[in-house]
C-alpha positions as CSV (number, residue, x, y, z in Angstrom):
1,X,169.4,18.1,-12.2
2,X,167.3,15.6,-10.2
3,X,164.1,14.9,-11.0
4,X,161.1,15.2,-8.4
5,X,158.6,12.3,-8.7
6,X,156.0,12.6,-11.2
7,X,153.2,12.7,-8.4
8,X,154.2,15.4,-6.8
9,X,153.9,17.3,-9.9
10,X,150.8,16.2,-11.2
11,X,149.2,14.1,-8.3
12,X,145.8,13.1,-8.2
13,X,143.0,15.5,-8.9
14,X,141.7,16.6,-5.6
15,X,138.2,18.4,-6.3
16,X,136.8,21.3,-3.6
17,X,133.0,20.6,-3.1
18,X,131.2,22.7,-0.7
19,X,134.3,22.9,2.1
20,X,135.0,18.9,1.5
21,X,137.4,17.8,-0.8
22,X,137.3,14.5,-3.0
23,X,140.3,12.9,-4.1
24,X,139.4,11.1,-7.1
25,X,141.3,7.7,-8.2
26,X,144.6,7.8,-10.0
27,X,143.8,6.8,-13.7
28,X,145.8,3.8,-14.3
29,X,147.7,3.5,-17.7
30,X,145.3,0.3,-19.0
31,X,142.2,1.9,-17.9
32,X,143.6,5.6,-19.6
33,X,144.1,3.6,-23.0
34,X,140.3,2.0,-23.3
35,X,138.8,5.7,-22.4
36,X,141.2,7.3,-25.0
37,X,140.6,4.4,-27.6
38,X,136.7,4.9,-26.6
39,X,137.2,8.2,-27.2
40,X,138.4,7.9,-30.4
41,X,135.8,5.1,-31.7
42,X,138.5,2.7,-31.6
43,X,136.5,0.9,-28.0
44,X,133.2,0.7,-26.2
45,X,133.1,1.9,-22.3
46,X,129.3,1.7,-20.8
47,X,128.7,5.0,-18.7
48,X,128.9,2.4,-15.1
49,X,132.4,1.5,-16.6
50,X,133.9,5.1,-17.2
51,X,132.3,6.2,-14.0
52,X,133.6,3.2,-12.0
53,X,137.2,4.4,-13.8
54,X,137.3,8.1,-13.2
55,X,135.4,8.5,-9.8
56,X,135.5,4.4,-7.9
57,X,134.3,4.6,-4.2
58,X,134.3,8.6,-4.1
59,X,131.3,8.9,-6.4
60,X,129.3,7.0,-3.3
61,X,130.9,9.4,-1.0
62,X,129.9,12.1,-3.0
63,X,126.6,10.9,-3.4
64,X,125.9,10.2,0.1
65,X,127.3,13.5,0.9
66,X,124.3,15.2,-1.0
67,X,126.4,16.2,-4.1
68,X,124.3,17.5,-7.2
69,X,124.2,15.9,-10.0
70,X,125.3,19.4,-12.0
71,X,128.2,19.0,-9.4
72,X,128.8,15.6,-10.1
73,X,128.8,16.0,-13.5
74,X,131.3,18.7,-13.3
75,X,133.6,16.3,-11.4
76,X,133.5,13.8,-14.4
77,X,134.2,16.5,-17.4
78,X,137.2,17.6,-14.8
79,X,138.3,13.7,-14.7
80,X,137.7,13.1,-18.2
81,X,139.7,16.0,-19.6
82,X,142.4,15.5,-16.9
83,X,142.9,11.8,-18.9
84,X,142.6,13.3,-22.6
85,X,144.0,16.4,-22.4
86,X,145.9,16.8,-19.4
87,X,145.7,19.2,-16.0
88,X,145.6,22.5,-17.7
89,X,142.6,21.9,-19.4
90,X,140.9,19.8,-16.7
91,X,141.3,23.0,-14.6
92,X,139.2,25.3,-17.0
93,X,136.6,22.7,-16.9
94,X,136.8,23.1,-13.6
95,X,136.8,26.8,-13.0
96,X,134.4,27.6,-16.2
97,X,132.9,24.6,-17.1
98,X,132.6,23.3,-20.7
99,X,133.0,26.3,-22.7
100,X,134.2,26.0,-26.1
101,X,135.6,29.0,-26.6
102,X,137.9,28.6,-23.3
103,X,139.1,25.2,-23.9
104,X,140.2,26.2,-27.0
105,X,142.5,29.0,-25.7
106,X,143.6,26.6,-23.0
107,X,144.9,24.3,-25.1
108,X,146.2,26.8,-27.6
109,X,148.4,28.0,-24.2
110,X,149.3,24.7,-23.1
111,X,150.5,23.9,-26.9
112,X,152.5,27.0,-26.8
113,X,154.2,26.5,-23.2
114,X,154.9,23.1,-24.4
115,X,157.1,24.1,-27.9
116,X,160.0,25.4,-28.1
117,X,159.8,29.2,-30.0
118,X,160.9,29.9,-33.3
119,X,164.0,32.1,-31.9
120,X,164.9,28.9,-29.7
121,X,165.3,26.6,-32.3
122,X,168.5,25.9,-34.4
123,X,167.7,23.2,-36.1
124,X,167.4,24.6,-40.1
125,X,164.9,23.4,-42.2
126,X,165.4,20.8,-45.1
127,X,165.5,22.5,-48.6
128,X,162.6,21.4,-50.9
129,X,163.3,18.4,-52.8
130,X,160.9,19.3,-55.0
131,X,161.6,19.4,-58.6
132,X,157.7,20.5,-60.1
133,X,157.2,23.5,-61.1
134,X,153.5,25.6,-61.6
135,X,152.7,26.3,-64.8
């Protein structure tokens, strides 16, 4: 089986805004690990920083084009979630904005397209080694 190339798959996020569409950066893998480490309280990103990251030259395009900032902040939640959790969540920010209850059932279906089922597996399970018993 041959591969196809990793872009073509993934790509860049291209974001529909009133009939135009943005195509924001590609996150590069440096720039991915201080958001992810920020993220995690591991690093420090100023807001200019993450923007300048996620959106470069199309937030100006965006702004000059009369983009809203409710818009504009949906484009960074989009970016942001694209980076920490990957497209399939990034697209219900997207489409339905940030609402608990859907990212959780996104990323409970991305979870379980990603894992193998029960049935599929062969592999058995290690018997306890356990010698304590409960009283």
């Amino acid at each position: 089986m041959t591969f196809r190339d990793l872009t073509d798959i993934i790509g860049p996020l291209e974001l529909p805004i009133r009939g135009k569409t943005y195509t924001l950066p590609v996150v590069k893998a440096p720039d991915g690990a201080k958001i992810l480490a920020a993220l995690a309280g591991k690093g420090e990103l100023s807001d200019a920083q993450l923007h300048k990251i996620l959106l470069g030259d199309v937030e100006k395009q965006m702004t000059d084009d009369g983009v809203t900032p409710f818009e504009l902040d949906r484009v960074l939640w989009t970016a942001l979630a694209d980076v920490q959790k990957g497209r399939a969540i990034a697209e219900v920010i997207w489409e339905q904005g940030i609402d608990p209850k859907a990212l959780t059932e996104a990323t409970n279906r991305a979870q379980r397209r990603s894992k193998p089922s029960a049935a599929a597996s062969t592999t058995k399970r290690p018997a306890s080694t356990s010698t304590t018993k409960k009283a």
